[in-house]
C-alpha atoms as a printed R data frame, in Angstrom:
   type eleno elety resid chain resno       x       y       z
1  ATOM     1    CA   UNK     A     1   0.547  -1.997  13.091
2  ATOM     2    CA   UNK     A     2   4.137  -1.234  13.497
3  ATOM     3    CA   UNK     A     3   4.497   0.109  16.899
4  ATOM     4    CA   UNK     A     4   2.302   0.609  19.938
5  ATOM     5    CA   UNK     A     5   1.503   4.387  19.628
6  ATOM     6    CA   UNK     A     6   2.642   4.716  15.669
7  ATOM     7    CA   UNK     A     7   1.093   7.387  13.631
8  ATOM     8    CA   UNK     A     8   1.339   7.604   9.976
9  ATOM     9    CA   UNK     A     9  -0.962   8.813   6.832
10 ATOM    10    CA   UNK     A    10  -0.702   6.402   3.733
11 ATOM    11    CA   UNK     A    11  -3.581   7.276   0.624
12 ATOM    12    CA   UNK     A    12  -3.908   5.299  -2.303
13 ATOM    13    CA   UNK     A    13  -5.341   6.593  -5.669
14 ATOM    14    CA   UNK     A    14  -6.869   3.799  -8.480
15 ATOM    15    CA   UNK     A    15  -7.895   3.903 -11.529
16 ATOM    16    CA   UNK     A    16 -11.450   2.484 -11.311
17 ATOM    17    CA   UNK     A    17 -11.974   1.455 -14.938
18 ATOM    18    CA   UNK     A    18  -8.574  -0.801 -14.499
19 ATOM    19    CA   UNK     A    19  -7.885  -1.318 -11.229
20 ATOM    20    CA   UNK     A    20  -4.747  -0.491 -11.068
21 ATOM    21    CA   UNK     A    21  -2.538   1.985  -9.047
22 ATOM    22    CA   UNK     A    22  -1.973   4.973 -10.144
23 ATOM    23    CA   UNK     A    23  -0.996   6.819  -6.628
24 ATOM    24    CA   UNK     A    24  -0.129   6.616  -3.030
25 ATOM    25    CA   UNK     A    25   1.103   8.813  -0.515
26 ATOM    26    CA   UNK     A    26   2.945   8.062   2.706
27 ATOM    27    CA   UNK     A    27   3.890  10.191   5.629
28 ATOM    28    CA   UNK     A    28   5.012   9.040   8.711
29 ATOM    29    CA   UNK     A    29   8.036   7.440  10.504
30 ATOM    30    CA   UNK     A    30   9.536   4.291   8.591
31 ATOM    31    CA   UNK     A    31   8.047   4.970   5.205
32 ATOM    32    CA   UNK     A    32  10.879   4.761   3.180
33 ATOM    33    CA   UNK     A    33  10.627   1.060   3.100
34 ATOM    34    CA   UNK     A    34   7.457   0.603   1.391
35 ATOM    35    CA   UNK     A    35   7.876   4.048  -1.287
36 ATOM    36    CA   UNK     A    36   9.926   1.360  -3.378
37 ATOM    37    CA   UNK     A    37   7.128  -1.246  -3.528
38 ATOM    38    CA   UNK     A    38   4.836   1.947  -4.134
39 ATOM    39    CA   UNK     A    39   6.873   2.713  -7.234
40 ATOM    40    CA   UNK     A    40   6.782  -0.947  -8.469
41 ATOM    41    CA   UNK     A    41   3.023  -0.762  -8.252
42 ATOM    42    CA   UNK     A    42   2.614   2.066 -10.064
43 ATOM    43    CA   UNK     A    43   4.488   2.058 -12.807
44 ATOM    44    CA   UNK     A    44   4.409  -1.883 -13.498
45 ATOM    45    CA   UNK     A    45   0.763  -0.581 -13.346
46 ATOM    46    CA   UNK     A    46   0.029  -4.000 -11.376
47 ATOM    47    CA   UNK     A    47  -3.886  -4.738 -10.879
48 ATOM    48    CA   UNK     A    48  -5.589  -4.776  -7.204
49 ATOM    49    CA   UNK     A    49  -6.268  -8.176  -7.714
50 ATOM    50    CA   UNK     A    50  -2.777  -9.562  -7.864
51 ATOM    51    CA   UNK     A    51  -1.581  -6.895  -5.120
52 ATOM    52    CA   UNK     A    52  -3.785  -9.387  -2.549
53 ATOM    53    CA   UNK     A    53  -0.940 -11.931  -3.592
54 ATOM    54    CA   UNK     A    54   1.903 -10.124  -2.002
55 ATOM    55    CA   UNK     A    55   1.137 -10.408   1.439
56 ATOM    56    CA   UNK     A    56   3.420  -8.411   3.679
57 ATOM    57    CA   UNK     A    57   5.277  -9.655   6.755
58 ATOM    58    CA   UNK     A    58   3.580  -8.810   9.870
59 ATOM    59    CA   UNK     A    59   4.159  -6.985  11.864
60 ATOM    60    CA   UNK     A    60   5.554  -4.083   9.988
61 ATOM    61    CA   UNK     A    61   5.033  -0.778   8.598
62 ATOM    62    CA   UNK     A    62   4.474  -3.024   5.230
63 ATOM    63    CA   UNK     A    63   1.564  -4.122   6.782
64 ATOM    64    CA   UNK     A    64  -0.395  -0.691   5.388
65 ATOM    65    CA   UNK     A    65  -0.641  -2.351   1.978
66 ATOM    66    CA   UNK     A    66  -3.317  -4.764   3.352
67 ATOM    67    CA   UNK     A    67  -5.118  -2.206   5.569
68 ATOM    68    CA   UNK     A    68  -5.399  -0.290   1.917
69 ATOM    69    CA   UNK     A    69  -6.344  -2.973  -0.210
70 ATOM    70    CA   UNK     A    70  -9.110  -3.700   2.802
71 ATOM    71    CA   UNK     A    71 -10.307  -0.378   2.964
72 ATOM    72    CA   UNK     A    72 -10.733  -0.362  -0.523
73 ATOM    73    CA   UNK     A    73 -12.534  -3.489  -1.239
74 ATOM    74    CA   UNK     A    74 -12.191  -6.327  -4.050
């Protein structure tokens, strides 16, 4: 993902009946980039759907967003 070696924790929460955001948690080095995006999601309560439009530049820690929204389906 980001680095050969790189270890890191990132969670998302949704709401199910809107699929939207509603959580995510991050540990690890480099986070701080993507807690801003995080925020955005959240509050602008933006739905999974349109999240699969904002493809992150590879490689980079921002790449977790897509390995979430995998993990999680459509």
């Amino acid at each position: 993902m980001h680095a050969d070696g790189y270890r890191g924790h990132a969670r998302m929460v949704v709401d199910e009946d809107r699929k939207v955001l509603v959580g995510f948690t991050l540990a690890g080095p480099d986070v701080a980039e993507l807690l801003h995006a995080a925020t955005i999601a959240v509050v602008g309560e933006i739905p999974l759907d349109r999240l699969w439009h904002a493809v992150p530049s590879f490689p980079t820690v921002s790449e977790v967003w897509l390995r979430l929204l995998e993990a999680y389906g459509r």
